[in-house]
TORZAVEX-905806 format. One record per residue (C-alpha): residue number from 1; residue in three letters; x, y, z. Coordinates in steps of 0.2 Angstrom, whole numbers. Layout:
TORZAVEX-905806
> drenfi/drenpa/px/py/pz
> NUM/ALA/X/Y/Z
...
This chain:
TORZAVEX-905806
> drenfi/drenpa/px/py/pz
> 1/UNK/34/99/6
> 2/UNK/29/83/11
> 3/UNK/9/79/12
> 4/UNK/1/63/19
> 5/UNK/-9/52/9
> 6/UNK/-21/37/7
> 7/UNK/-18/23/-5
> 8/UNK/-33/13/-8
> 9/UNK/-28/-6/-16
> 10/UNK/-42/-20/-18
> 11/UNK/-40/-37/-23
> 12/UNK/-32/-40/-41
> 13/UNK/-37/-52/-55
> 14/UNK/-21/-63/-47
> 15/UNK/-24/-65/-28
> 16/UNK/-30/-81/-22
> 17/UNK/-47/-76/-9
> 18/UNK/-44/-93/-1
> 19/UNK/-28/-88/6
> 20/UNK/-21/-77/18
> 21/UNK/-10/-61/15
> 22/UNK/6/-69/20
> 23/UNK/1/-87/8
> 24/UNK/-1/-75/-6
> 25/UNK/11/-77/-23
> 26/UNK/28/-65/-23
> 27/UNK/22/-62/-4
> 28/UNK/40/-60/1
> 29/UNK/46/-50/-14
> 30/UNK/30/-38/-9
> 31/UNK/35/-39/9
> 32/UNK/54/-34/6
> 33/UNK/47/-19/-7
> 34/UNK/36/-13/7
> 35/UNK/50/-13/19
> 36/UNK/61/-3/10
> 37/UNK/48/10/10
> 38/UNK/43/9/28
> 39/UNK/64/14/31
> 40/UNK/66/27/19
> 41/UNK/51/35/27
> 42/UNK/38/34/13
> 43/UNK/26/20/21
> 44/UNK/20/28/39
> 45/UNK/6/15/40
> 46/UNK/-2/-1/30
> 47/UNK/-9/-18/32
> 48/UNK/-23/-28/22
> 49/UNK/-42/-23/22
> 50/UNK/-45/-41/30
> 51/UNK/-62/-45/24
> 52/UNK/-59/-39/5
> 53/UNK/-42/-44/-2
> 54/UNK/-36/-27/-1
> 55/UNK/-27/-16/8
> 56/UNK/-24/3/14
> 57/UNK/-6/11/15
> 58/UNK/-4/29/24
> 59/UNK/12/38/16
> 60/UNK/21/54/15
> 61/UNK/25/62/-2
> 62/UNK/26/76/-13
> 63/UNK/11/74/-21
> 64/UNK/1/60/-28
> 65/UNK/12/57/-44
> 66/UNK/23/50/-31
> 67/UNK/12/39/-21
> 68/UNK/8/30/-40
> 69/UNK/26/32/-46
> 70/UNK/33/21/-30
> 71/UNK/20/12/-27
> 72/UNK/19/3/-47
> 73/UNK/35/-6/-42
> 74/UNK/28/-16/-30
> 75/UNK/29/-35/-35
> 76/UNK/10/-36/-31
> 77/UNK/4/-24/-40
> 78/UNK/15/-30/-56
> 79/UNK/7/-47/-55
> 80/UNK/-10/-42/-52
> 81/UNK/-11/-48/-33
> 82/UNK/-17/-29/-28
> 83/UNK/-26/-15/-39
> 84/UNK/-22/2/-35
> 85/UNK/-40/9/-34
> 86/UNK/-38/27/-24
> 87/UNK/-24/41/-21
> 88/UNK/-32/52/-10
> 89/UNK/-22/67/0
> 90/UNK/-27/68/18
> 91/UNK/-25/80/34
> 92/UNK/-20/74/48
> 93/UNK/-33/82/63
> 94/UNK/-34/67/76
> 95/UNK/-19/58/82
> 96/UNK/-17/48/97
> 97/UNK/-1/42/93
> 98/UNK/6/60/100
């Protein structure tokens, strides 16, 4: 059974504060990775923590070994332009969307 989650990122030793999300190194490897993940239905929701160098995914897994285990592969967290700081599981209770 699939269980939504929140993974928590901040800034890594390797990013660059004076520049933007899209300026930083191995951007499009990161943005091809995260793609991939978005179509096959891992990655629900993301984008950068603007103000902190970070950023916040929301993802759909099994558990939380998962979320670490796919996530480790990204090209920014490799070379140290993101930290994975949190895994935490969440339930859904508000939702717009629907």
């Amino acid at each position: 059974m699939k269980n939504t989650f929140i993974a928590i990122s901040s800034a890594g030793p390797n990013r660059d504060q004076s520049k933007g999300t899209r300026e930083q190194p191995f951007w499009d490897e990161h943005a091809a990775f995260i793609d991939q993940l978005v179509a096959d239905g891992f990655v629900l929701m993301g984008g950068p923590l603007v103000d902190e160098g970070g950023a916040l995914l929301i993802v759909s897994a099994e558990d939380e070994e998962q979320v670490r285990d796919k996530l480790k592969n990204d090209p920014w967290f490799e070379h140290g332009i993101l930290r994975l700081e949190s895994v935490k599981r969440w339930q859904i209770f508000i939702d717009k969307r629907n």
